[in-house]
C-alpha positions in Angstrom: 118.8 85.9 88.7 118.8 82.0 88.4 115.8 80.6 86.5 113.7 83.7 85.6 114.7 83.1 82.1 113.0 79.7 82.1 109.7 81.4 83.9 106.4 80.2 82.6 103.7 83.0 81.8 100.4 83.0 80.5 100.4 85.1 77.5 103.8 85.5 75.0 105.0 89.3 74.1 103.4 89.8 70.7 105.2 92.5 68.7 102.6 94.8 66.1 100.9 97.0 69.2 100.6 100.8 69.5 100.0 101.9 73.0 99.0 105.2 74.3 99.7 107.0 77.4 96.4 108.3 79.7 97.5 111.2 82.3 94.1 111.2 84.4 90.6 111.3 84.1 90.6 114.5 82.3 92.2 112.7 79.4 90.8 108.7 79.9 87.2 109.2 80.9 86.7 110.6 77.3 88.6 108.2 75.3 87.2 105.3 76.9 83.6 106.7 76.6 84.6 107.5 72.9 85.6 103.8 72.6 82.1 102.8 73.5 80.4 105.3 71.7 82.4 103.6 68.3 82.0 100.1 68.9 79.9 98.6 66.5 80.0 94.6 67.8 81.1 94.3 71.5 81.9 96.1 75.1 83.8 94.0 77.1 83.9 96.1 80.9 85.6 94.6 84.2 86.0 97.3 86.8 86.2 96.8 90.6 85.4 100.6 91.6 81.7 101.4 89.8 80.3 104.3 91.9 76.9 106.4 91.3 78.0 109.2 90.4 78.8 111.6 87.1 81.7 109.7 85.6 79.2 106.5 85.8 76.4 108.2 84.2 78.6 108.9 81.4 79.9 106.0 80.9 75.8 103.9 81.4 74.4 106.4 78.8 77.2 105.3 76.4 76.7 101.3 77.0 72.9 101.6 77.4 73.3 103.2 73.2 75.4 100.4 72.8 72.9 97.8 73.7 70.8 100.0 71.8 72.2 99.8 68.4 72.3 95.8 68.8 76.5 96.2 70.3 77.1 93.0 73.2 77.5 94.6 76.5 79.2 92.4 79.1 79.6 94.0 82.4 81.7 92.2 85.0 81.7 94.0 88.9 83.5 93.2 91.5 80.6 92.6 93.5 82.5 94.6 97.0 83.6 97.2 94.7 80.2 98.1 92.6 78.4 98.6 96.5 78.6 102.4 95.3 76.5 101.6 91.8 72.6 102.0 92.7 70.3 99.7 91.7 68.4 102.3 89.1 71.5 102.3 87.7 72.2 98.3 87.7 68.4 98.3 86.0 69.2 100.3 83.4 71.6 98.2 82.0 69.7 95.2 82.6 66.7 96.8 80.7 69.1 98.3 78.0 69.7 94.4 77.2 73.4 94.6 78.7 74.3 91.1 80.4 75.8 91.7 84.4 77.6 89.2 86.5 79.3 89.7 90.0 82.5 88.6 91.0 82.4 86.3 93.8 79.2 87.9 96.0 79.5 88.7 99.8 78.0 86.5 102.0 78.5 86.1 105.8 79.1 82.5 105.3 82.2 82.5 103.4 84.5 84.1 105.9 88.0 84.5 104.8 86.8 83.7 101.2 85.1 87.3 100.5 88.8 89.3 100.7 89.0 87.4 97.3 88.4 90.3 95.1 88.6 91.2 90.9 90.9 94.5 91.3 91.1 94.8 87.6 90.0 97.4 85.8 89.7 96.8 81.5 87.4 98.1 79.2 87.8 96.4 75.6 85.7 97.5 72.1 85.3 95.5 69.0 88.0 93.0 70.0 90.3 96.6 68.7 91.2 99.0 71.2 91.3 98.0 75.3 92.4 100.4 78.1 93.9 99.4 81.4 95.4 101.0 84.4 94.7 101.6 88.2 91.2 103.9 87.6 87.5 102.8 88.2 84.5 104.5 87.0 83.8 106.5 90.0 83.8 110.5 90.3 86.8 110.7 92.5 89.0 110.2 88.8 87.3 113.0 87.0 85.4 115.1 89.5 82.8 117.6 87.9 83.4 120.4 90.2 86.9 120.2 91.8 89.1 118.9 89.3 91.9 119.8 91.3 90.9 116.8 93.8 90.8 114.4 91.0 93.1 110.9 91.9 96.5 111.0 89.8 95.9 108.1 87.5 97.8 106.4 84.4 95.8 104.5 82.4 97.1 102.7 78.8 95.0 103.0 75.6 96.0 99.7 73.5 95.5 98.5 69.8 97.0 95.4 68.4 97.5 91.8 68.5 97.7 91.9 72.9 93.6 93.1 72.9 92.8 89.2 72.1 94.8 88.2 75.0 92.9 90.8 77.3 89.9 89.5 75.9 91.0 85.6 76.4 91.2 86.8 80.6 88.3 88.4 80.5 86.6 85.6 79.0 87.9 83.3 81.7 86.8 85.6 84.5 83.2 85.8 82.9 82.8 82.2 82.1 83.5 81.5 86.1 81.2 84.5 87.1 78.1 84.1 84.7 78.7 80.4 83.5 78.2 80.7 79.9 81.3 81.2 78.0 81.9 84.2 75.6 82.5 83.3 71.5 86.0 83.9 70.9 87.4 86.8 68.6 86.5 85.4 64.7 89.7 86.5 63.8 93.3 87.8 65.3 93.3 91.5 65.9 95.3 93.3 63.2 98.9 94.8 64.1 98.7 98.7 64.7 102.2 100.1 65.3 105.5 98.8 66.0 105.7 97.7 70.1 106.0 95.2 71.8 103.6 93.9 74.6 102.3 91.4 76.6 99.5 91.0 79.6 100.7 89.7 82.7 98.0 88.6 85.0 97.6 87.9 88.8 94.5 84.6 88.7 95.3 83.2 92.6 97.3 83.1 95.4 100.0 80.8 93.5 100.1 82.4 90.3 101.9 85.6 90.8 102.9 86.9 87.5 103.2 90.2 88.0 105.6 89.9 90.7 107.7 87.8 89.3 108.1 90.0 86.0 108.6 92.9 88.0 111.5 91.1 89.9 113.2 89.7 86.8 113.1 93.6 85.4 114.2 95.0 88.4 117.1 92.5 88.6 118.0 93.3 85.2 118.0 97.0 85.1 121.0 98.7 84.6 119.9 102.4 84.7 116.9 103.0 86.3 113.9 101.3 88.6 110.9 103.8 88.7 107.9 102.6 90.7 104.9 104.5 91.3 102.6 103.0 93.9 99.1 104.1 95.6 99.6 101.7 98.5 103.2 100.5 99.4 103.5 96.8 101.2 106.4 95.4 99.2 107.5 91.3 99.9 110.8 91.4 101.1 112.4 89.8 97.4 110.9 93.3 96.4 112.8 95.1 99.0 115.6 93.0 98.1 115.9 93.7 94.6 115.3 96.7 95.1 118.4 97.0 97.5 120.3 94.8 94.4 119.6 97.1 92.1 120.9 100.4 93.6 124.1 98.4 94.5 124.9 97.6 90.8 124.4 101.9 90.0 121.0 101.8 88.6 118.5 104.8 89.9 116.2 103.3 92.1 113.2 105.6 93.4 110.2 105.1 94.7 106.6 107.6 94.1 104.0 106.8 97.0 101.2 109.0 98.3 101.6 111.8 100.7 99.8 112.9 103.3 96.5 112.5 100.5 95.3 109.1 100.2 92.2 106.7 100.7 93.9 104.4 103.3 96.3 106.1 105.8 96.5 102.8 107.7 98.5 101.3 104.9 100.2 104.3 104.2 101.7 104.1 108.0 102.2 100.8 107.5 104.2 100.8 104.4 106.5 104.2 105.7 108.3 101.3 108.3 109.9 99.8 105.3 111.5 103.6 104.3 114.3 103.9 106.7 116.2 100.6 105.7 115.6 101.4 101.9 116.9 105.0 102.4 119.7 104.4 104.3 120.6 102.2 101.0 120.1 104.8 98.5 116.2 104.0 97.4 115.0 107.2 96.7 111.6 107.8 98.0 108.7 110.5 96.7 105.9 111.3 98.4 103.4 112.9 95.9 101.8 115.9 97.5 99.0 118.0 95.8 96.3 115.2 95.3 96.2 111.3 96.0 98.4 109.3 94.0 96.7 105.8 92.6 98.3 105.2 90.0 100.4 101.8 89.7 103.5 102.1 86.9 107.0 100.5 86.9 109.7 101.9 84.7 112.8 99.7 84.7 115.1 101.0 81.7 113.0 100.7 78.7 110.3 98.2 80.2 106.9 99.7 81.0 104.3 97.6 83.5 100.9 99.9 83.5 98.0 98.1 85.4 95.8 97.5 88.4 98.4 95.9 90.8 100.1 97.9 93.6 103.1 97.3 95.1 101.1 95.3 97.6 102.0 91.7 98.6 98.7 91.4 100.5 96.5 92.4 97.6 98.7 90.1 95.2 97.6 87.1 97.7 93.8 87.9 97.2 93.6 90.2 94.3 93.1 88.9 90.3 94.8 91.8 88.9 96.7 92.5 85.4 99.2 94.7 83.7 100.1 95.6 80.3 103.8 95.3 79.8 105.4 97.6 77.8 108.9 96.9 75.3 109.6 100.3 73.7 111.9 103.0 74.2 109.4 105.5 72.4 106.9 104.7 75.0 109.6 104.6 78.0 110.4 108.0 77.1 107.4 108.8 77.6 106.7 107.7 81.0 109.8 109.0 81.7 108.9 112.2 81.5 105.5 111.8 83.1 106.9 110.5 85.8 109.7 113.4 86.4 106.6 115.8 86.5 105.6 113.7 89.0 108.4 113.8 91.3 108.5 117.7 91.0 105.0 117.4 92.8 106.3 115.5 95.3 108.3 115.7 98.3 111.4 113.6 99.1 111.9 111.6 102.4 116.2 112.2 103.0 117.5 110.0 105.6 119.8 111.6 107.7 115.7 113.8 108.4 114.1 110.5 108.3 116.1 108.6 111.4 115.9 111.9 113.5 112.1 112.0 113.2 110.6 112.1 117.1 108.8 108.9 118.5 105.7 110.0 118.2 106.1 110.3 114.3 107.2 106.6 114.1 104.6 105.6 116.5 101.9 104.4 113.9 103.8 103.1 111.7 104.8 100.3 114.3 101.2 100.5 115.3 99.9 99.7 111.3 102.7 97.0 111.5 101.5 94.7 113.6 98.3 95.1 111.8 100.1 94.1 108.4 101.5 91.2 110.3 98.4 89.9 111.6 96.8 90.1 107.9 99.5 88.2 106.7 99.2 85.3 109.0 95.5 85.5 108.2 96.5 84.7 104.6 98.5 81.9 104.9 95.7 80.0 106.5 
């Protein structure tokens, strides 16, 4: 593709990381809470879902003995997506000595300017080990009593030289949110394994790294395009290179929710985009047995695990960020998470898919105009 070699972003790949793959709450809510539970000098949290619940008690009791045994708790909320966290709960940190700031606060007079959320979800210790993915800490992850109903998440557990750069953003993000900057890492976080990675980060409307990673990838790939997505509005250079990539023999497919999911609005509105891909040889899955959130790209041997759908409406408003995988070892891997995946899911054929009646296609059109309508609202 002209000119994606001479792309600018943020952060360089830095070689020296070990990364390790999360397969749902079962396996992440403990790691993460054991991360806390270790760190000896700093928690570094930015989550947009923090619900009241179990999960959250967990993971309070484990800051609040943080704070406790002199560790520096910074909390950043999204302040639309911690409405779920009570306010006993939001005192408890407070009085544990943890330091909260919101994300840009609701307020009636701000109009259009409070769909301008922090989607990210990060969770650093000691400056040594983060974790990243599409999860919050809410119960619906790692439900107490109907772990069958938990949301199919990936999240990434990261050590190396990369944990100072998802520190650096999350510095950034506190220093707008609170006002007082955070010290910077006294020293550069020691190599850990062998792979290479790099953070790619969504900060506005006209930065749009993650996109334009993605596209460069998916032009590139010669042998496969996996994307797993909880809410599917792709641009149309997505669709495109999408299209590209299938004509040049790479395996292009698609893993979206199912009838299971949090928003059927944009599920119906994302299906209108099926019958042009299928027709085209895009493979599409739609994951059956519980609601599919996680966000994970697999284009030969690059990896992107992170908080950013396949949405260009939530890339317009959203800050959001990836880790960006190198590393056949690790592709493996998600290889082979994902093809347990797609034997839990069903797939859309399209000689089925044009025959389906009208009243099938009916809200899709409906949840299109919708879309439409959002996206002029964005552009002003």
């Amino acid at each position: 593709m002209p000119g994606l070699r001479s792309l600018k972003f943020r952060f360089p790949w830095r070689a020296g990381n070990r990364f390790r793959l999360l397969v749902d709450g079962r396996q992440f809510v403990p790691r993460i809470i054991g991360a806390i539970d270790a760190a000896r000098d700093e928690v570094l949290i930015e989550m947009y879902l923090f619900e009241s619940g179990a999960v959250a008690t967990r993971v309070l009791d484990a800051l609040c003995a943080a704070a406790a045994r002199g560790v520096r708790v910074h909390v950043l909320l999204d302040d639309f997506g911690a409405l779920g966290l009570e306010a006993e709960d939001r005192r408890r940190l407070y009085a544990a000595g943890a330091k909260l700031a919101y994300y840009n606060p609701l307020h009636t007079t701000k109009l259009l300017r409070n769909f301008f959320r922090d989607h990210r979800k990060l969770v650093v210790a000691d400056g040594a080990v983060a974790f990243t993915g599409g999860a919050g800490i809410t119960d619906e992850f790692d439900p107490p009593d109907r772990p069958y109903d938990a949301w199919r998440e990936t999240m990434i557990e990261i050590r190396g030289p990369v944990v100072r750069d998802w520190q650096a953003l999350f510095s950034d993000t506190w220093s707008r949110c609170d006002g007082a900057p955070l010290a910077p890492p006294e020293a550069e976080a020691a190599p850990a394994g062998a792979s290479r990675g790099r953070v790619a980060a969504v900060q506005g409307p006209l930065n749009q790294e993650i996109q334009r990673s993605l596209l460069r990838r998916v032009h590139n790939a010669r042998t496969r395009v996996w994307i797993a997505t909880a809410y599917f509005l792709p641009s149309w250079k997505v669709r495109r290179a999408l299209l590209a990539a299938v004509r040049r023999g790479a395996d292009v497919r698609l893993l979206l929710p199912g009838p299971i999911t949090d928003h059927p609005a944009v599920r119906h509105a994302g299906r209108r985009f099926y019958h042009r891909l299928l027709r085209h040889g895009v493979r599409i899955f739609e994951f059956q047995p519980r609601f599919l959130h996680q966000k994970v790209a697999l284009c030969d041997d690059w990896v992107s695990i992170g908080s950013a759908n396949l949405d260009r409406w939530n890339l317009r408003w959203n800050l959001e960020a990836n880790q960006e995988v190198d590393d056949s070892a690790f592709a493996r891997a998600v290889h082979a998470m994902l093809v347990a995946d797609f034997r839990d899911a069903t797939e859309c054929l399209y000689e089925a898919w044009k025959q389906r009646p009208w009243y099938r296609r009916a809200p899709e059109w409906l949840w299109m105009l919708v879309d439409r309508a959002l996206e002029r609202l964005g552009r002003r």
